[in-house]
Structure formats: structure tokens, C-alpha cells
MARLUM-84702 format. One record per residue (C-alpha): residue number from 1; x, y, z. Coordinates in nm, 4 decimals, m for minus. Layout:
// residues N
<r n="NUM" east="X" north="Y" up="Z"/>
...
This chain:
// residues 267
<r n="1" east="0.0000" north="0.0000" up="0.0000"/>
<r n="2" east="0.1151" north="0.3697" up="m0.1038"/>
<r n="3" east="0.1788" north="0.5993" up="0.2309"/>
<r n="4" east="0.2638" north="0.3045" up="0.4379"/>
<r n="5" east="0.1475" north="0.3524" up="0.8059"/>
<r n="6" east="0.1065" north="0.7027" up="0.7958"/>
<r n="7" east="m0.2178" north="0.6850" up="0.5332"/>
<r n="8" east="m0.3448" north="0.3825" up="0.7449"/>
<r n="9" east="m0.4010" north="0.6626" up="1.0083"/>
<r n="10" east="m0.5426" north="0.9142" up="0.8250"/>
<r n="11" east="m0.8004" north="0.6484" up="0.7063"/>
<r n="12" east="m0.8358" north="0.5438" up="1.0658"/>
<r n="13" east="m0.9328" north="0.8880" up="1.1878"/>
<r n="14" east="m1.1356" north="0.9957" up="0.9057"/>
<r n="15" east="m1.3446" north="0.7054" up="1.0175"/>
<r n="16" east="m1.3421" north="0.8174" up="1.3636"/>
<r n="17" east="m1.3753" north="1.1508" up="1.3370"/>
<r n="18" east="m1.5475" north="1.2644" up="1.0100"/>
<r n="19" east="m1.9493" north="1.1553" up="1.0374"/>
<r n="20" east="m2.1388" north="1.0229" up="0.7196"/>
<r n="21" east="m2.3657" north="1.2190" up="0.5387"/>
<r n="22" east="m2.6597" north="1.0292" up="0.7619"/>
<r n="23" east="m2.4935" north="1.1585" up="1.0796"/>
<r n="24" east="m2.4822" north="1.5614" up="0.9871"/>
<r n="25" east="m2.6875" north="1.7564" up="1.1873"/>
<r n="26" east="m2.9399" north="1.9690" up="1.0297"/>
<r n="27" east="m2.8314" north="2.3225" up="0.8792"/>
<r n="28" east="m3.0231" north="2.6139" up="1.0526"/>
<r n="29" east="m3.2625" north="2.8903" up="0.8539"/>
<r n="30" east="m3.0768" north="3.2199" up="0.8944"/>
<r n="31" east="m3.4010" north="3.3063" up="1.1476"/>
<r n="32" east="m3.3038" north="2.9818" up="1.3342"/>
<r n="33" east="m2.9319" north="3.0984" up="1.3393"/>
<r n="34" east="m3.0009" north="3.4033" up="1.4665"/>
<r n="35" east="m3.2424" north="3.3327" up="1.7118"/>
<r n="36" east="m2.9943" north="3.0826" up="1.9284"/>
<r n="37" east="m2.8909" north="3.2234" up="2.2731"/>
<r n="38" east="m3.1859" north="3.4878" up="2.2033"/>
<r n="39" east="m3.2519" north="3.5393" up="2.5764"/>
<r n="40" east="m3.6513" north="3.5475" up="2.5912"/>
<r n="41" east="m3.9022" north="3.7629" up="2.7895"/>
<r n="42" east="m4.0493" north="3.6720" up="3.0622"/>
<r n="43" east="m4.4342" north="3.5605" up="3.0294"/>
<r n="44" east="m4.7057" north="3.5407" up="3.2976"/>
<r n="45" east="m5.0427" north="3.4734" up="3.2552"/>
<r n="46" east="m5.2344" north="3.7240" up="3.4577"/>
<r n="47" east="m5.5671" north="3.9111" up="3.4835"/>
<r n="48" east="m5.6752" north="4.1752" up="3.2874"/>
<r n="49" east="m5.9279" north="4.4881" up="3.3622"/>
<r n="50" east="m5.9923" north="4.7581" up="3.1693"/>
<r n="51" east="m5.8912" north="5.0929" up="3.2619"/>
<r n="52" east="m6.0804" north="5.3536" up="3.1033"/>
<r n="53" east="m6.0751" north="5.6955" up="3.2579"/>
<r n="54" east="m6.0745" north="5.8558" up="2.9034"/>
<r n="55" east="m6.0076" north="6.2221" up="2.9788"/>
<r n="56" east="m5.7820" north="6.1336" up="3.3108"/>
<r n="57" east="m5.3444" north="6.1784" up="3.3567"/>
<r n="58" east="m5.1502" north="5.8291" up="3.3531"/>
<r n="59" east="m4.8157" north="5.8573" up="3.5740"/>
<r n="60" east="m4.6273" north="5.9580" up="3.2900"/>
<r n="61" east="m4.8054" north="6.2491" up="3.1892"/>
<r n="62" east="m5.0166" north="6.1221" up="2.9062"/>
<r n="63" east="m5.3658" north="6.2466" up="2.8818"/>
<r n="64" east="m5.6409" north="5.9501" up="2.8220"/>
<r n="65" east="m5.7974" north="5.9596" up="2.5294"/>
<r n="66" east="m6.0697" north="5.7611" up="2.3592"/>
<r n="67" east="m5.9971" north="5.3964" up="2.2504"/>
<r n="68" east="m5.6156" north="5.4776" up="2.3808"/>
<r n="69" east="m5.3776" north="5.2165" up="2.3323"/>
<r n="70" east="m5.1353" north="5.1602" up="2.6283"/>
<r n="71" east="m5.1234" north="4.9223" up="2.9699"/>
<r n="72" east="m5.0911" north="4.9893" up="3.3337"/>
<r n="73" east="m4.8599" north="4.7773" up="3.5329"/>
<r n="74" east="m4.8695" north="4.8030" up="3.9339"/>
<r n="75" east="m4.5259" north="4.9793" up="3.9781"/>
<r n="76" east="m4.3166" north="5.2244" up="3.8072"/>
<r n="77" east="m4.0145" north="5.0055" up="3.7507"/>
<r n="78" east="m4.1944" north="4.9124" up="3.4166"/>
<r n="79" east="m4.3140" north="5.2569" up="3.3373"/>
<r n="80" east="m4.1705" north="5.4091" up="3.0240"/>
<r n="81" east="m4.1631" north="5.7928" up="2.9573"/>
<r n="82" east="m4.4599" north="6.0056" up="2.8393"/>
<r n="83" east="m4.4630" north="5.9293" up="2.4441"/>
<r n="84" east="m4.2197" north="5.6191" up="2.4821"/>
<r n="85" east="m4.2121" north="5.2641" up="2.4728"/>
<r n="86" east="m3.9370" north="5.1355" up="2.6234"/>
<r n="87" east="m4.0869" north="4.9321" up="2.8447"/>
<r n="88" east="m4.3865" north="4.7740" up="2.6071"/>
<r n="89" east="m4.5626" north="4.4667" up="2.6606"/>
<r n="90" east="m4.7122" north="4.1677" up="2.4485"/>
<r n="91" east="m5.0555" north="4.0847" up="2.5638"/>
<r n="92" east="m5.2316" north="3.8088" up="2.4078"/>
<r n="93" east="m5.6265" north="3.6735" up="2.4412"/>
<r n="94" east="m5.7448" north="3.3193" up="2.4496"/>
<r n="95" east="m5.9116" north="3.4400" up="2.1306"/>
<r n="96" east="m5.5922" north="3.4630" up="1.9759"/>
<r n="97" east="m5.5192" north="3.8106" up="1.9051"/>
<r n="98" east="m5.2489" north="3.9797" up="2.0512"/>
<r n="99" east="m5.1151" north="4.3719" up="2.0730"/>
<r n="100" east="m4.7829" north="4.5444" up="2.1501"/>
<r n="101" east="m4.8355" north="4.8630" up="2.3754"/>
<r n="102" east="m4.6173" north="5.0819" up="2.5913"/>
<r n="103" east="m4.6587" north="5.0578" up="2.9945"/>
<r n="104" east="m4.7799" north="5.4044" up="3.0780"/>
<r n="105" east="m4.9551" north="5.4121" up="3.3546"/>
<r n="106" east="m4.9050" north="5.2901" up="3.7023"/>
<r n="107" east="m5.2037" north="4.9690" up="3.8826"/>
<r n="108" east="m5.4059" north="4.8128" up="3.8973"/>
<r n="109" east="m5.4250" north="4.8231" up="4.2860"/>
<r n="110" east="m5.0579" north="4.8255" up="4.3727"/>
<r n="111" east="m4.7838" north="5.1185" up="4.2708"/>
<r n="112" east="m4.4722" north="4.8777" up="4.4282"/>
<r n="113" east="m4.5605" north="4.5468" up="4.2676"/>
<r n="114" east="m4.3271" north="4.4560" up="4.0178"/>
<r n="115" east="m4.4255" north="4.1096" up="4.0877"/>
<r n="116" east="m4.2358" north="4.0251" up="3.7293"/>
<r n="117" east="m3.9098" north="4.0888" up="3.9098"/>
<r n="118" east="m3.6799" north="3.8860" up="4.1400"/>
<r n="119" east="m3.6044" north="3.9915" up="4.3766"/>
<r n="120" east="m3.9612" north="4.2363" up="4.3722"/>
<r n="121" east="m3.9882" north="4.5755" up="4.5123"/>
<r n="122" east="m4.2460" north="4.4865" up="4.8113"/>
<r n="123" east="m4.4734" north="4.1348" up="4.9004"/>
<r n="124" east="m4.1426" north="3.9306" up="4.8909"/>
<r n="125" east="m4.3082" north="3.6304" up="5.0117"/>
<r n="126" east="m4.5170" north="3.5850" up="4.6782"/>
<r n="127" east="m4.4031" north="3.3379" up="4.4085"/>
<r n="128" east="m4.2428" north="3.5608" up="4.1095"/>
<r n="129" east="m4.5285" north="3.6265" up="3.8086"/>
<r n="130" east="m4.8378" north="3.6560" up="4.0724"/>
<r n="131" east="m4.9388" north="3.9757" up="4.1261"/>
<r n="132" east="m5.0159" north="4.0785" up="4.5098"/>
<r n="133" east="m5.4103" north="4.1126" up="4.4083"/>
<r n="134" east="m5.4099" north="3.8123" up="4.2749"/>
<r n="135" east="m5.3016" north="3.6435" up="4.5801"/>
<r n="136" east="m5.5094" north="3.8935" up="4.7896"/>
<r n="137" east="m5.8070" north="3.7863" up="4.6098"/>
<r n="138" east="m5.7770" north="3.4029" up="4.5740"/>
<r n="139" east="m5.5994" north="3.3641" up="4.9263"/>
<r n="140" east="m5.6352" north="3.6276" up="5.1518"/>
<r n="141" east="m5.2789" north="3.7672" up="5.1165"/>
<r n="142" east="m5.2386" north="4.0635" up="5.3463"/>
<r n="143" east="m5.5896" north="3.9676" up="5.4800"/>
<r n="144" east="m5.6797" north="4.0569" up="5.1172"/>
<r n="145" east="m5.5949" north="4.3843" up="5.0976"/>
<r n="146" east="m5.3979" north="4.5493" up="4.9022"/>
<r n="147" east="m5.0902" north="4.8241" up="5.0012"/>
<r n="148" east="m5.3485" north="5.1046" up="5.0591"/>
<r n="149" east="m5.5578" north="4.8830" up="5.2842"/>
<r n="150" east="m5.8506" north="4.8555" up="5.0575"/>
<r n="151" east="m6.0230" north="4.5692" up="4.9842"/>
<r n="152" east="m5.9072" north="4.3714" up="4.6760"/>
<r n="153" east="m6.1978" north="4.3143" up="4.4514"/>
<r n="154" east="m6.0906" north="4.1061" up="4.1945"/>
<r n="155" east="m5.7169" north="3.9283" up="4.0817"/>
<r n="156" east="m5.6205" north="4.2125" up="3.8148"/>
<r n="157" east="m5.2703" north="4.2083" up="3.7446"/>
<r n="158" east="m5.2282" north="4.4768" up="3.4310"/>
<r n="159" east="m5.4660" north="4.7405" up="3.3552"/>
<r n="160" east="m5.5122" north="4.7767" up="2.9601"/>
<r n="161" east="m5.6644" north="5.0906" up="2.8024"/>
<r n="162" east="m5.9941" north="5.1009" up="2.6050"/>
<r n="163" east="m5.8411" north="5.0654" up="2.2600"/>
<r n="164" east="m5.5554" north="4.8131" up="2.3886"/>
<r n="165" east="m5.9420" north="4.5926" up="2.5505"/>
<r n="166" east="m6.2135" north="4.6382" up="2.2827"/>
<r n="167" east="m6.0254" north="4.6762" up="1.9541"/>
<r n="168" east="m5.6711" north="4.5084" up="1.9742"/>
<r n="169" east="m5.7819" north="4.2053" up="2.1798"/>
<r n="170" east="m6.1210" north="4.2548" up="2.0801"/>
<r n="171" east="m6.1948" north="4.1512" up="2.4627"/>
<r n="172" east="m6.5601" north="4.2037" up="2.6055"/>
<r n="173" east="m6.4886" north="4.1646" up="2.9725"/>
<r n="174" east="m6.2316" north="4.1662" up="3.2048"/>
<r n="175" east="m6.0217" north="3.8245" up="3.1096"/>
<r n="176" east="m5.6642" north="3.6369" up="3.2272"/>
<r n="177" east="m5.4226" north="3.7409" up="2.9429"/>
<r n="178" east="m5.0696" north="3.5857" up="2.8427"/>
<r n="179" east="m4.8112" north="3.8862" up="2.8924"/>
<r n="180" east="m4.5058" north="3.8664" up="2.7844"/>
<r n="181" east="m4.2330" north="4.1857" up="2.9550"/>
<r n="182" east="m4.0435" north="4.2439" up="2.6359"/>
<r n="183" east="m3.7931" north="4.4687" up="2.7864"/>
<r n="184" east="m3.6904" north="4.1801" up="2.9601"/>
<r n="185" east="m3.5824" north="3.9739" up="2.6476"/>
<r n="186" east="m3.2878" north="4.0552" up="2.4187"/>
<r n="187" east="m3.4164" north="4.0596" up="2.0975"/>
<r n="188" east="m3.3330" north="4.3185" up="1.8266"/>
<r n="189" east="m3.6486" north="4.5507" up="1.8358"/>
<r n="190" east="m3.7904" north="4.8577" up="1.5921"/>
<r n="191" east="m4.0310" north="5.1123" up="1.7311"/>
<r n="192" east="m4.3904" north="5.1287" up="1.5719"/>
<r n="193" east="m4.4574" north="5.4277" up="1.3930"/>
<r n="194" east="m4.8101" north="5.5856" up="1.2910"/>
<r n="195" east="m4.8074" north="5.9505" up="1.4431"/>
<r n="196" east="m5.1532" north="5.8396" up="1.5422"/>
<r n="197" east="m5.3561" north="5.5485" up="1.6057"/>
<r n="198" east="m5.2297" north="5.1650" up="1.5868"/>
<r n="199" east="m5.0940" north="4.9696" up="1.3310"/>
<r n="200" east="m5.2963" north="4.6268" up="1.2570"/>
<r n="201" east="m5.0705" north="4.2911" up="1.2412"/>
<r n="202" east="m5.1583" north="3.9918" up="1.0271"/>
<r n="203" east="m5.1180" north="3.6625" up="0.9520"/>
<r n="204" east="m4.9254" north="3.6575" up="0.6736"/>
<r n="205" east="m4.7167" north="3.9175" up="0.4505"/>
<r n="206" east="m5.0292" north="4.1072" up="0.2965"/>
<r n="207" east="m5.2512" north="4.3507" up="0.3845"/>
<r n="208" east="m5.5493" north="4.0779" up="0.2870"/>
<r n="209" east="m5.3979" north="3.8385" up="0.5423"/>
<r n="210" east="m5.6419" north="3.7483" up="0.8440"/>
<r n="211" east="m5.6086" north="4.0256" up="1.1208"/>
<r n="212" east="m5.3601" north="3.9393" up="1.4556"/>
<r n="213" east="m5.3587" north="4.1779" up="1.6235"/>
<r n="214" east="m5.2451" north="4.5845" up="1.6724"/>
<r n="215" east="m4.9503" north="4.7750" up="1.7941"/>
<r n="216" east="m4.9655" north="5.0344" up="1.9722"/>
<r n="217" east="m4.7768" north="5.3828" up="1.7941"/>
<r n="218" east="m4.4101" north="5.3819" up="2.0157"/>
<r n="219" east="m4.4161" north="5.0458" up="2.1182"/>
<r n="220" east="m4.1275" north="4.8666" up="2.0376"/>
<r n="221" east="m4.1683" north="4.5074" up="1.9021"/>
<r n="222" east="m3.9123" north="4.2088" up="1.8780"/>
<r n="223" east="m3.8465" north="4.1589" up="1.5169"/>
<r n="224" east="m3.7663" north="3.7620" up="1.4390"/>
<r n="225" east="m3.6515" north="3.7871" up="1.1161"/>
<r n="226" east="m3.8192" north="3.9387" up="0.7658"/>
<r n="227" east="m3.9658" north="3.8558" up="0.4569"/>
<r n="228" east="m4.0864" north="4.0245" up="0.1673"/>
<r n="229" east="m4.5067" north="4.0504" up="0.0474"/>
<r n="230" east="m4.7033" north="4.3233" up="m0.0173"/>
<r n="231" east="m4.5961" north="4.6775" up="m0.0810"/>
<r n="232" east="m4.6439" north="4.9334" up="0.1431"/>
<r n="233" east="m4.6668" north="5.3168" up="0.1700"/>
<r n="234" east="m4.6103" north="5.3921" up="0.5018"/>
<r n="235" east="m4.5099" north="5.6786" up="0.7920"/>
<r n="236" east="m4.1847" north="5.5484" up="0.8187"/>
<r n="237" east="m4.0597" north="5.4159" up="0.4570"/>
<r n="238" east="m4.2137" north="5.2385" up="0.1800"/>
<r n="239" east="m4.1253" north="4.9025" up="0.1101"/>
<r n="240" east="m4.2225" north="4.5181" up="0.0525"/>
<r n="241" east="m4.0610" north="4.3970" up="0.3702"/>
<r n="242" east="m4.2670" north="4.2510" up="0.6681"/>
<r n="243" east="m4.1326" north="4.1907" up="0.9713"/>
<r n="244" east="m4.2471" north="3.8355" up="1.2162"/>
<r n="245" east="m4.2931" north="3.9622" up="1.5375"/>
<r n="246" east="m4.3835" north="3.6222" up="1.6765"/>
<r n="247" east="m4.5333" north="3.2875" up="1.4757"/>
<r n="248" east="m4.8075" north="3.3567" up="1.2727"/>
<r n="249" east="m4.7767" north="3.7733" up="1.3536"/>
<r n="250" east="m4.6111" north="4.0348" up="1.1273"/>
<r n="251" east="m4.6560" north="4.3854" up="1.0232"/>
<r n="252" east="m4.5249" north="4.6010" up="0.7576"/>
<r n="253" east="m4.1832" north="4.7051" up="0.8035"/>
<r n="254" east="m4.3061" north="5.0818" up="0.6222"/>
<r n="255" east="m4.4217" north="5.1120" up="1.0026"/>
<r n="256" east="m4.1194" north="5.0057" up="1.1779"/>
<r n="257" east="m3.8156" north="5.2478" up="1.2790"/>
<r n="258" east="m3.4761" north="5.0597" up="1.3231"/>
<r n="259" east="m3.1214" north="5.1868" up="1.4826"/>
<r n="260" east="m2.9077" north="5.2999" up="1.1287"/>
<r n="261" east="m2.7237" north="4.9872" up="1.0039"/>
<r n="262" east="m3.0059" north="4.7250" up="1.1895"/>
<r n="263" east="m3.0278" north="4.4479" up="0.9748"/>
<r n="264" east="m3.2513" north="4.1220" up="1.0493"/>
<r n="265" east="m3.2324" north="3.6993" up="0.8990"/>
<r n="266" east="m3.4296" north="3.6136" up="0.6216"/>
<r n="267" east="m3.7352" north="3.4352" up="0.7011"/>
């Protein structure tokens, strides 16, 4: 044999050490890629009230309007500024549809109950991800009151706005809600855009595509990766790119403002 010894032991640990076409793992999407080590925001599933109080000040400043978009959370560790969303949350319905909106606004019931955090502000005794009401209500907690000493009427956990309730979620009472703290994740995020009202998310990469959802204008969403569809005119650029906020979500990118230079995986 040509190579003597030597090419015996290259042979020998090619065998070893080189796997067959069978044994090769699976290549990645460039969304899969990206996504691993994504560190991913905490999620609770808590109770949800509607706030209201169209004409009223939240603790940022902003003045209540009609069918406002925007949650209350019950301490101001997840407040964002007046006209911000820095701290924005995903809340989604068991019918489905889900909407991005800015924390601005401070309860339901509690001002230092950041019961998403560990350690939490006050009521260190509670399990992370249930709120103090909650626990007042169902079990007495603080002989089911809550840090003012009133009476704890029902579990509430987040407070969402009129718009945020009846057309986002398309909710018609008070309802538990999956919420998901999105500051808490690190995923690359773009700010919603509108100068107004809401943006509408779909279902797939057309406007024609079944409604998902809304985001709120500021809130800033967690874009997966993108794809192109439809064409869009919008407040911030036009273009054919959507981006996936989650499975089965996605909204025009012609509504989405990015850092200079952001880019984001194929889909």
C-alpha cells in the first residue's frame, strides 16, 4: 500500500472523526441561526381589567384619550416615559389576538408590585409572576388587601386601556391574558410608527392576510426575522418587507423604525 502507516491513520481517523452524510446535523434557517442564545421575555399569565378613565393623567403624563392604546402595570419600575415605549408589553387573548403597547400608567391596585421581578420591590413572600391582588383575592394575602388597605376586589394584574381591551384584543370583559415583559428579552427591536392610532398585524405578509392583532404607535416590538409581500406606503418608509414579530404575527416594516445599520435573517 502507497503511504505506508502514515495513510493507514489518516483512514483510521477519518473514520473516527469525520461523520457520514446520515450523521450531519441539520443546517439552521438564517431566522433559526439568529435566534440561538436569544434570551426570551419573561411571560405570565395574569388578569386583565380595563382601565378607562378617558379624559384622566396616567403617571407619565399622558392624557387619556378615547380607545387609547397603552397598559398599566402596578409599579413604576416598568413605566416608560410620556410618548415612549421602552418598556412595552405583548398581551395576548385566548381568542388569539395579541397587541404590543407601551406601559404608561401605574395599577391596577398596587404602585410597588413589580411582581415580574426577582427579587420584587415589596410582598417578597409571593411566588415571582403573581401579582399581590391576585393572591389577595384568591388567598387572603395581606388579609386581602392590598398596600393602601382597601379591599381587593378582583385578581387584576395589568390594567389595559380602552383601545388596547375592545379593539386590539377585541376583549368584552375583564379576562386572564398571556403577557409577555419584552424589555426583559434581548431581541433586536424597531419602534412602531403611525403619528396616530395603531398599526394592525396579520397573519401573513399582505394587507389581505387574516387580522392578529395591533400595535400600539411607540411600542417597540421584537423583530424575528423578515420577509418580503405586499408593498407598502407607510409613515416610516415604503417598502415590501414585513417583519415576524412572533409565529403567525407580522406587520409592515413601512411602520417600523430601526437603529441605522439594523439588519434582520431572512425568514
Amino acid at each position: 500500500m502507497r503511504g505506508g502507516l502514515g495513510a493507514v491513520l489518516v483512514l483510521v481517523l477519518s473514520m473516527v472523526f469525520c461523520p457520514s452524510v446520515a450523521q450531519a446535523a441539520p443546517v439552521a434557517s438564517a431566522a433559526e441561526a439568529a435566534g440561538a442564545g436569544k434570551k426570551r421575555p419573561l411571560s405570565y399569565r395574569v388578569f386583565a381589567t380595563r382601565e378607562g378613565l378617558v379624559g384622566g393623567v396616567t403617571a407619565n403624563g399622558h392624557v387619556i384619550v378615547e380607545r387609547d392604546h397603552f397598559v398599566a402595570l402596578p409599579s413604576r419600575l416598568g413605566l416608560s416615559a410620556q410618548g415612549s415605549g421602552e418598556r412595552t408589553v405583548r398581551v395576548c387573548a385566548d381568542n388569539g389576538r395579541c397587541a404590543y403597547a407601551p406601559v404608561w400608567d401605574v395599577g391596577p391596585w398596587n404602585t410597588t408590585d413589580d411582581y415580574w421581578n426577582a427579587p420584587r420591590q415589596t410582598w417578597a413572600g409571593l411566588q415571582r409572576g403573581k401579582p399581590q391582588a391576585q393572591a389577595a383575592y384568591e388567598s387572603e394575602y395581606n388579609q386581602g388587601r392590598d398596600e393602601f388597605d382597601r379591599a381587593v376586589l378582583n385578581p387584576a394584574g395589568i390594567d389595559l386601556a380602552d383601545g388596547t381591551f375592545w379593539d386590539a384584543l377585541r376583549l368584552t370583559d375583564n379576562s386572564w391574558v398571556s403577557v409577555d415583559f419584552l424589555w426583559t428579552g434581548n431581541a433586536k427591536r424597531g419602534t412602531i410608527v403611525t403619528g396616530d392610532g395603531p398599526v394592525r398585524l396579520r397573519a401573513g405578509t399582505t394587507g389581505a392576510a387574516a387580522e392578529a392583532g395591533m400595535a400600539a404607535d411607540t411600542a417597540q416590538v421584537p423583530i424575528q426575522c423578515q420577509k418580503r409581500g405586499q408593498k407598502v406606503a407607510g409613515t416610516v418608509r415604503t417598502t415590501n418587507l414585513w417583519d415576524r414579530l412572533a409565529p403567525g404575527t407580522w406587520v409592515s416594516h413601512a411602520y417600523v423604525s430601526v437603529p441605522a445599520g439594523a439588519r434582520f435573517p431572512k425568514c
